[in-house]
N, CA, C and O atoms as a GROMACS GRO file, in nm:
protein
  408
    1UNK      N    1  -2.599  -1.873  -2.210
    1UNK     CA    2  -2.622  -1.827  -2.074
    1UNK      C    3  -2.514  -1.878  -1.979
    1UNK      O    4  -2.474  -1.790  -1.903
    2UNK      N    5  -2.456  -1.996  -1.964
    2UNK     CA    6  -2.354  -2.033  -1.873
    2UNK      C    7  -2.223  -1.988  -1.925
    2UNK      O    8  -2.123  -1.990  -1.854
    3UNK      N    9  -2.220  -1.936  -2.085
    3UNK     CA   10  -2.037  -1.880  -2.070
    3UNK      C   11  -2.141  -1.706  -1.979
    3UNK      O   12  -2.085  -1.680  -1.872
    4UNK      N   13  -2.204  -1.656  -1.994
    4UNK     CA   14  -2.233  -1.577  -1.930
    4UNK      C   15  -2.219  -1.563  -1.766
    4UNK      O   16  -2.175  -1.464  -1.707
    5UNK      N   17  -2.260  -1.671  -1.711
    5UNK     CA   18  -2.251  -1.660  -1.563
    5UNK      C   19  -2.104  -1.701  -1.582
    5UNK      O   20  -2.036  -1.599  -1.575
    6UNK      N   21  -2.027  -1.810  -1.603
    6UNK     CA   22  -1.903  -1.824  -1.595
    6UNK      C   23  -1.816  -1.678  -1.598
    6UNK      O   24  -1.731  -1.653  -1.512
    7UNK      N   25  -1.846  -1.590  -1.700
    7UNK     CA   26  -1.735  -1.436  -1.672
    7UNK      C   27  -1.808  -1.373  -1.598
    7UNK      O   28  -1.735  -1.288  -1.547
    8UNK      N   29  -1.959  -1.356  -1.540
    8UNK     CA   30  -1.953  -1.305  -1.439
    8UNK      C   31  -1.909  -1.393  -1.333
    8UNK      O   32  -1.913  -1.318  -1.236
    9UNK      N   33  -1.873  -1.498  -1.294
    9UNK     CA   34  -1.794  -1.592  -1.217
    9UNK      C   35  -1.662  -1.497  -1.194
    9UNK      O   36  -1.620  -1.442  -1.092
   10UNK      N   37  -1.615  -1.499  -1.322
   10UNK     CA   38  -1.435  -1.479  -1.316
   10UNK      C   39  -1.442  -1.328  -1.286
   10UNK      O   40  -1.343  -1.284  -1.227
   11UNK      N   41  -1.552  -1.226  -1.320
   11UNK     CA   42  -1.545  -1.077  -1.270
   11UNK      C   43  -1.546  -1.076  -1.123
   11UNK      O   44  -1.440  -1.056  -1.064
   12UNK      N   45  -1.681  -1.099  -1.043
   12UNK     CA   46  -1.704  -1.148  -0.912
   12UNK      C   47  -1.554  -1.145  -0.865
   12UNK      O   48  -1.515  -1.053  -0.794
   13UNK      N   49  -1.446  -1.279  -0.918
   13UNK     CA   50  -1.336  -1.360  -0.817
   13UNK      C   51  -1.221  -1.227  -0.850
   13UNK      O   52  -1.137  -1.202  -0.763
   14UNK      N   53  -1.223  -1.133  -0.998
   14UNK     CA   54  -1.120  -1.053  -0.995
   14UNK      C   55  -1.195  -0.938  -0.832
   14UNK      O   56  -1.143  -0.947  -0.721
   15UNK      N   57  -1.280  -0.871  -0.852
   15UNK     CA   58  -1.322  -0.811  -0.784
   15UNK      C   59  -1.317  -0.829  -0.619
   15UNK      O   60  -1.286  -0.739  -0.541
   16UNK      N   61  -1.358  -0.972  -0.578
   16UNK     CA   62  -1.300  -0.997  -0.444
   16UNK      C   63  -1.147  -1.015  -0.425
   16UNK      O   64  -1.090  -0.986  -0.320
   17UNK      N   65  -1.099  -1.055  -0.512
   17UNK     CA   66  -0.967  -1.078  -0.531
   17UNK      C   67  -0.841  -0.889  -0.479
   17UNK      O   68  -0.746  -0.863  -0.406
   18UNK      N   69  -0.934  -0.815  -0.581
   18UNK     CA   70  -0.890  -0.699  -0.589
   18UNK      C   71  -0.918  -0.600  -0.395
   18UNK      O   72  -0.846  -0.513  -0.347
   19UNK      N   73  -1.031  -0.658  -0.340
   19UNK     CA   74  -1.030  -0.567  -0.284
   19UNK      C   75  -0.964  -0.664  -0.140
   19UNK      O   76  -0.924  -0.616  -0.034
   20UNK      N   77  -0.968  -0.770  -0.167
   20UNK     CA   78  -0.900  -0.826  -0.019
   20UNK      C   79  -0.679  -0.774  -0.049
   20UNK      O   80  -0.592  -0.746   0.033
   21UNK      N   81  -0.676  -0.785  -0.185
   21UNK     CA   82  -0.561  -0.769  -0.180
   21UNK      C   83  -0.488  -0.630  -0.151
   21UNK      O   84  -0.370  -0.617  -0.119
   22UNK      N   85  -0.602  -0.508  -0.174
   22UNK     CA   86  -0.579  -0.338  -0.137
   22UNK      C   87  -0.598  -0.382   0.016
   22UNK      O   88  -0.495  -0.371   0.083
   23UNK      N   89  -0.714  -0.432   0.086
   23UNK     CA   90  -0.715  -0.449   0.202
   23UNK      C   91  -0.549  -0.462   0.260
   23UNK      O   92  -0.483  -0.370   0.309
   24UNK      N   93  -0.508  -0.604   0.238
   24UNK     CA   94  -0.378  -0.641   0.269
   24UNK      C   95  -0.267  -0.556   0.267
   24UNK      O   96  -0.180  -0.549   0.354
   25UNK      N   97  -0.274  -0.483   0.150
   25UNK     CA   98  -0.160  -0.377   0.115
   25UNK      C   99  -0.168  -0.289   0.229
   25UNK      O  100  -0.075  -0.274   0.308
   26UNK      N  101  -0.286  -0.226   0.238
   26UNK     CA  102  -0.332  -0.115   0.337
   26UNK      C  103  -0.248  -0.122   0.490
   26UNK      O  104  -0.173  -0.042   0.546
   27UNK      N  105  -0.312  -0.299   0.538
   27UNK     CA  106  -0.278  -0.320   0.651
   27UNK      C  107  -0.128  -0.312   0.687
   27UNK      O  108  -0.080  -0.235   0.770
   28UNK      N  109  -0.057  -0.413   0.603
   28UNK     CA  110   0.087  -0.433   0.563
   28UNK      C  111   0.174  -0.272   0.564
   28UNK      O  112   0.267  -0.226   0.630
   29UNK      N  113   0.091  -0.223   0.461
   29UNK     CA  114   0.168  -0.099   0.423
   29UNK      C  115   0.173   0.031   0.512
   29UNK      O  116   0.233   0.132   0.475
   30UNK      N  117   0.089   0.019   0.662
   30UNK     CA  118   0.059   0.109   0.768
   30UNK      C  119   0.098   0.038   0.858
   30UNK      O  120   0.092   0.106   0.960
   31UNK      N  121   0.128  -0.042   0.877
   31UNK     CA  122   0.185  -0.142   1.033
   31UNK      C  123   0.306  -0.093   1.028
   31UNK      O  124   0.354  -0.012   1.107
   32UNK      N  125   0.365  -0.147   0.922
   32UNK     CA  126   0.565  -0.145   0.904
   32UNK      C  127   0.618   0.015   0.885
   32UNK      O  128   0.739   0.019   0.907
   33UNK      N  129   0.573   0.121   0.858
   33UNK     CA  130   0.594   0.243   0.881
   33UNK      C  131   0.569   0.265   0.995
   33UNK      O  132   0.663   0.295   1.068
   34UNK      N  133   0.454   0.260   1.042
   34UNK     CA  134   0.426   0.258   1.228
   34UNK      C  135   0.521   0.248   1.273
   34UNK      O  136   0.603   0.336   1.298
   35UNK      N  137   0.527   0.106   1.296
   35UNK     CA  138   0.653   0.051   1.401
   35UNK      C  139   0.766   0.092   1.388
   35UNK      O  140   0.831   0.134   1.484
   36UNK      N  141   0.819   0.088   1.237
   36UNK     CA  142   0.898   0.175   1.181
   36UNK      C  143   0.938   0.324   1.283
   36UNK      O  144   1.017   0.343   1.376
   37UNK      N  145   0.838   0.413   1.211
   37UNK     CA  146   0.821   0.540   1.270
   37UNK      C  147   0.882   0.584   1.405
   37UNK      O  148   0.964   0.666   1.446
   38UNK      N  149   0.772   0.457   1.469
   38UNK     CA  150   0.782   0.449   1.631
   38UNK      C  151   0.918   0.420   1.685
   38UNK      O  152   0.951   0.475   1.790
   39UNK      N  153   0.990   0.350   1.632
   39UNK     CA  154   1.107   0.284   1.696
   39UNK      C  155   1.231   0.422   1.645
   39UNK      O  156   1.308   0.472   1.727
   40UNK      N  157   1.229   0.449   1.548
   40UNK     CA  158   1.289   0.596   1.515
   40UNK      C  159   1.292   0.691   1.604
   40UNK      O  160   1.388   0.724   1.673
   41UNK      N  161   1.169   0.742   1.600
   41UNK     CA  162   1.116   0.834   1.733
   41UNK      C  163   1.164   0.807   1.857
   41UNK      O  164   1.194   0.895   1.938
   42UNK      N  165   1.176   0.636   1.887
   42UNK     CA  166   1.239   0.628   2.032
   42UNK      C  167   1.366   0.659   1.997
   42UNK      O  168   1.394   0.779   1.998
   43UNK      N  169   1.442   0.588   1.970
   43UNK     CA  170   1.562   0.597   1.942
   43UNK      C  171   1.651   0.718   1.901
   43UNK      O  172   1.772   0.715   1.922
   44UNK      N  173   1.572   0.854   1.825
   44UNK     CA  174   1.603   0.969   1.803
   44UNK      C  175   1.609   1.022   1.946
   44UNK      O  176   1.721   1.052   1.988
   45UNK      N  177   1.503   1.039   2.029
   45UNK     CA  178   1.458   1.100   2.170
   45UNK      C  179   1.595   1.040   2.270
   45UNK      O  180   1.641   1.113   2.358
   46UNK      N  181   1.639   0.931   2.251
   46UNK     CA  182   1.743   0.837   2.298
   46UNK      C  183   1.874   0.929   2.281
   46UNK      O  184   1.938   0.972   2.377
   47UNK      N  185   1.890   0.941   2.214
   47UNK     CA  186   2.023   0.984   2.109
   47UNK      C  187   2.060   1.104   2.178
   47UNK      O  188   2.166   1.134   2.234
   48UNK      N  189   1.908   1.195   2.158
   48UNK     CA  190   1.899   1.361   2.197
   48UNK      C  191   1.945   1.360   2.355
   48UNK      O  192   2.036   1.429   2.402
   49UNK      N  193   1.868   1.273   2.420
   49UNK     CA  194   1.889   1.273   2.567
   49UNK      C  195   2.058   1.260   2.596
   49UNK      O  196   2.121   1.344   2.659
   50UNK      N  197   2.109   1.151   2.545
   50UNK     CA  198   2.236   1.114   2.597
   50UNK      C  199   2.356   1.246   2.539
   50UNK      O  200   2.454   1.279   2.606
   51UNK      N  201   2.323   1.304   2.408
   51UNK     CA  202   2.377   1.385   2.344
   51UNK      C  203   2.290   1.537   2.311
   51UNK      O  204   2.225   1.580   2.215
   52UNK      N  205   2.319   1.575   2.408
   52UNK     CA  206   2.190   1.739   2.362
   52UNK      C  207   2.267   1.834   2.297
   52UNK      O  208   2.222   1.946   2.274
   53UNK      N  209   2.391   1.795   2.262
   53UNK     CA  210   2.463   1.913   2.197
   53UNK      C  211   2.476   1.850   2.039
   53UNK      O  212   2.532   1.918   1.953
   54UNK      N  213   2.434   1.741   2.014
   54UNK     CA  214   2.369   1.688   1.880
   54UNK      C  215   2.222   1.707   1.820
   54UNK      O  216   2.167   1.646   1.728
   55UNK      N  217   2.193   1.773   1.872
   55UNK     CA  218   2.040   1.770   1.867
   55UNK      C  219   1.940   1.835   1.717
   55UNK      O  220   1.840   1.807   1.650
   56UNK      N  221   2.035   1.922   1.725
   56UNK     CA  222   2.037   1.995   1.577
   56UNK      C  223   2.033   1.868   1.447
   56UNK      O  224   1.941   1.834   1.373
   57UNK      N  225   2.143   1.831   1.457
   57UNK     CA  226   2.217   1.674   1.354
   57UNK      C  227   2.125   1.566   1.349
   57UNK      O  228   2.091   1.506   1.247
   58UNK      N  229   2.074   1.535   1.507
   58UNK     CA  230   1.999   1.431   1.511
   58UNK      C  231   1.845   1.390   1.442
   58UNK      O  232   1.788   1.301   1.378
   59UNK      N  233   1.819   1.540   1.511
   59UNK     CA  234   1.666   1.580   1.442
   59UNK      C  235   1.657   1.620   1.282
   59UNK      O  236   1.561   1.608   1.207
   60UNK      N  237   1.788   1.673   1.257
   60UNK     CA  238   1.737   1.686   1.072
   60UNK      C  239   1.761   1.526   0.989
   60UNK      O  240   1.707   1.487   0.886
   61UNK      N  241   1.845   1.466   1.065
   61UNK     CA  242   1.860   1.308   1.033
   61UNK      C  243   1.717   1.241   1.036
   61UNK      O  244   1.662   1.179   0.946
   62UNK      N  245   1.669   1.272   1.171
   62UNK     CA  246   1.528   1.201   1.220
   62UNK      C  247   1.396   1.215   1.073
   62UNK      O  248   1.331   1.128   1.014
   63UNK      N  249   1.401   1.349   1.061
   63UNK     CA  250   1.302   1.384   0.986
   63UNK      C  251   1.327   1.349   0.815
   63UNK      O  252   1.232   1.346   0.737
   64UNK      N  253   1.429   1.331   0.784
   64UNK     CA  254   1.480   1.305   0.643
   64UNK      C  255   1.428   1.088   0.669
   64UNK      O  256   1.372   1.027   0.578
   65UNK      N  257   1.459   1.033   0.777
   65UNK     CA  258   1.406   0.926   0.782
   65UNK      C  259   1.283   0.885   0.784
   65UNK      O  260   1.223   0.790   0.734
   66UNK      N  261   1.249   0.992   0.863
   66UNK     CA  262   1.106   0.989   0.870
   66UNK      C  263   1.004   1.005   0.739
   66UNK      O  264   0.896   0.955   0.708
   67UNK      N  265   1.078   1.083   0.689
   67UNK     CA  266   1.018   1.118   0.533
   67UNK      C  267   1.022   0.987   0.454
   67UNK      O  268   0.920   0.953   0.394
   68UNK      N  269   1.138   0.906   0.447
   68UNK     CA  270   1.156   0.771   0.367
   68UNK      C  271   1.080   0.665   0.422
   68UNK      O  272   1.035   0.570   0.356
   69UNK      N  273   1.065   0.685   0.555
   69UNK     CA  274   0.933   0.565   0.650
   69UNK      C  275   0.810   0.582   0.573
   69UNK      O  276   0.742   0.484   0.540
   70UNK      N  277   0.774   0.711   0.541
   70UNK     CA  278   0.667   0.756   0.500
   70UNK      C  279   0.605   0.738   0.384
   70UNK      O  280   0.486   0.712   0.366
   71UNK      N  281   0.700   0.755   0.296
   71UNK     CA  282   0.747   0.706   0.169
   71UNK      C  283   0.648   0.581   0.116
   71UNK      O  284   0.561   0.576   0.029
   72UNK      N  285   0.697   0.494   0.201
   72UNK     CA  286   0.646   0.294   0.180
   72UNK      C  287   0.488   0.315   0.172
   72UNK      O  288   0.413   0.268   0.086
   73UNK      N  289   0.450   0.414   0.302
   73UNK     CA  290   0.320   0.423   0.326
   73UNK      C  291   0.238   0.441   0.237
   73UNK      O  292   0.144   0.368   0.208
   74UNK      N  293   0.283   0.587   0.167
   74UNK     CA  294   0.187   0.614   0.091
   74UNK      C  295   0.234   0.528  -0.077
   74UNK      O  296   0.153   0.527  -0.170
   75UNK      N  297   0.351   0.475  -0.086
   75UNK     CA  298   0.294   0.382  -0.232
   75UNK      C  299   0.195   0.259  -0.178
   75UNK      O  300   0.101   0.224  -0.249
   76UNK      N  301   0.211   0.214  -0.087
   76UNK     CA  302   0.122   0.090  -0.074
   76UNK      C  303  -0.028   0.170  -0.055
   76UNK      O  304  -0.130   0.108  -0.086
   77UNK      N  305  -0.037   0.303  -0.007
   77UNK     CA  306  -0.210   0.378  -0.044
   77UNK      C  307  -0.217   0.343  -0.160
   77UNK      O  308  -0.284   0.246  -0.196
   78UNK      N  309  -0.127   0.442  -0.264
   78UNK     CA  310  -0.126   0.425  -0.429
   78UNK      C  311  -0.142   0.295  -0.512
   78UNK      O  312  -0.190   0.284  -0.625
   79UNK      N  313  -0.090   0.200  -0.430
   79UNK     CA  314  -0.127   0.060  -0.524
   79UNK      C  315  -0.281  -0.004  -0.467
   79UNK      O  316  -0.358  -0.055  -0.549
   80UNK      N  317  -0.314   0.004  -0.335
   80UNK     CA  318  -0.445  -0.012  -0.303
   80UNK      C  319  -0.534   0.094  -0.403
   80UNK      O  320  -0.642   0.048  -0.441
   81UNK      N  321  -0.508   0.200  -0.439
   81UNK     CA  322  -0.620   0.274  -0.496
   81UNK      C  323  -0.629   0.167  -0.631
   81UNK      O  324  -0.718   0.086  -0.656
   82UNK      N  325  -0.518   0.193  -0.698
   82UNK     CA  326  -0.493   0.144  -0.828
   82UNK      C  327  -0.554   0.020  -0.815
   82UNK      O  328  -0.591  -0.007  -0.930
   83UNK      N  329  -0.579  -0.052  -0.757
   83UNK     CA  330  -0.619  -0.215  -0.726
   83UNK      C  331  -0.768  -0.171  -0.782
   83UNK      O  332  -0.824  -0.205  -0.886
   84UNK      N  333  -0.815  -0.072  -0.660
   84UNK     CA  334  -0.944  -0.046  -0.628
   84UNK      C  335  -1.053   0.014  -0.771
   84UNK      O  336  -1.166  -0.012  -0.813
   85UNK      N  337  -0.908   0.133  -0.822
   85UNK     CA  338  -1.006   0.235  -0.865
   85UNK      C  339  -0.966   0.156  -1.061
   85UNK      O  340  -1.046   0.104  -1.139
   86UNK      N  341  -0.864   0.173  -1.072
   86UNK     CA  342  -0.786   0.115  -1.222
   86UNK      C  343  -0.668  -0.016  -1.220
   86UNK      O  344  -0.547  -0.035  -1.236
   87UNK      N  345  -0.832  -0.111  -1.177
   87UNK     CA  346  -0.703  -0.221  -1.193
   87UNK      C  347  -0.700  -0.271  -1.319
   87UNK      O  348  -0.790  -0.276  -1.403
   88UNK      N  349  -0.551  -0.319  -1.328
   88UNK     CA  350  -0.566  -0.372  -1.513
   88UNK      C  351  -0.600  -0.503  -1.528
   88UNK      O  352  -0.617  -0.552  -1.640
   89UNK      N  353  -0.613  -0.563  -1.426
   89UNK     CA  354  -0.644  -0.719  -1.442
   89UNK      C  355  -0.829  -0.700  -1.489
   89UNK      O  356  -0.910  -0.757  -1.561
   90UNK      N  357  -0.825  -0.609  -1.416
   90UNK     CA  358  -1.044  -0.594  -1.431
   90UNK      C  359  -1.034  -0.485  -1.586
   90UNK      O  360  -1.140  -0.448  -1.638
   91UNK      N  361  -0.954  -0.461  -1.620
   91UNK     CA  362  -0.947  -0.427  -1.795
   91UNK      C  363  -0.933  -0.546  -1.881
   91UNK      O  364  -1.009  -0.571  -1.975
   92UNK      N  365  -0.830  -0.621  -1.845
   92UNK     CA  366  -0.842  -0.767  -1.904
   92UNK      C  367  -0.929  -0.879  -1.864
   92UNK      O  368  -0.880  -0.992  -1.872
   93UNK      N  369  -1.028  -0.869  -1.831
   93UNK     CA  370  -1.158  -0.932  -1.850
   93UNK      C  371  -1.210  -0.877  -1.902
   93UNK      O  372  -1.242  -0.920  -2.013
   94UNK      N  373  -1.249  -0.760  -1.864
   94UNK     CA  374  -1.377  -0.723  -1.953
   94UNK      C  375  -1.356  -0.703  -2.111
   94UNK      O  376  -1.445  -0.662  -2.185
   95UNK      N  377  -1.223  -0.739  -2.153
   95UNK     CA  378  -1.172  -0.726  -2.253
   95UNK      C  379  -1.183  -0.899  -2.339
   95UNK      O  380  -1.197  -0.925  -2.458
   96UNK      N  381  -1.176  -0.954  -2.268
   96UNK     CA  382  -1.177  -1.151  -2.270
   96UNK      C  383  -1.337  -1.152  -2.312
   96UNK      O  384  -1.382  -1.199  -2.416
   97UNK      N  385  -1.415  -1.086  -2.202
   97UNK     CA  386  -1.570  -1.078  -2.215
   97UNK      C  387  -1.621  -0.982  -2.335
   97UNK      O  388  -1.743  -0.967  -2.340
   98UNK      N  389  -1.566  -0.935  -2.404
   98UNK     CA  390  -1.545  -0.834  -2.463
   98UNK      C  391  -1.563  -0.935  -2.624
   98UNK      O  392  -1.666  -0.951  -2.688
   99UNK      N  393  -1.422  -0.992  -2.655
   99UNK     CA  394  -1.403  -1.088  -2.784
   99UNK      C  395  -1.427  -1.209  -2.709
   99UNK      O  396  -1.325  -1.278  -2.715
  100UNK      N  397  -1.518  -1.264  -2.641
  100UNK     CA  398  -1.593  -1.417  -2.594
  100UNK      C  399  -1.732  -1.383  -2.674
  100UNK      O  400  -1.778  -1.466  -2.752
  101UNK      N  401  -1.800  -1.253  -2.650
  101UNK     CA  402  -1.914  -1.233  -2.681
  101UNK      C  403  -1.908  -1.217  -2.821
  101UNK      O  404  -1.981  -1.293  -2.884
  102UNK      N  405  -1.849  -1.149  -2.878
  102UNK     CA  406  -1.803  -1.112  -3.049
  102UNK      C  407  -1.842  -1.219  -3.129
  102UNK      O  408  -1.821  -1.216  -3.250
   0.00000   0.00000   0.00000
């Protein structure tokens, strides 16, 4: 009974473990594109103003950056899912718990 509670111990700590760390990613991984984003956007609008006969150049530049800002965003979604939905660390326990019980 106690190697029993002990791996549910170590499942429990992967599991909180797993979702504070998608949490983190999430936060991390939507702030720095933001600001990112944001400071682009000023700085494009900047550009256009002082130069309107660039505007064409500026804006297909803007949006090709914008696309790579974007980029960061959604792998840090993709590794939060993966945390969430198929993490491999919570395959290797239940795999430990797996040949402990055997």
């Amino acid at each position: 009974m106690a190697q029993n509670e002990s791996l549910s111990l170590v499942l429990g700590i992967v599991g909180t473990v797993s979702i504070l760390t998608a949490g983190l990613t999430m936060a991390i991984g939507s702030i720095g594109p933001a600001l990112g984003e944001g400071k682009s956007v000023a700085q494009a609008l900047s550009s256009i103003a002082q130069q309107p006969d660039a505007a064409n150049t500026i804006t297909r530049t803007l949006f090709v950056g914008l696309a790579f800002i974007e980029s960061v965003a959604i792998y840090c979604f993709v590794i939060a899912l993966i945390l969430l939905f198929a993490n491999p660390f919570w395959n290797y326990v239940i795999g430990a718990i797996a040949k402990a019980g055997a």
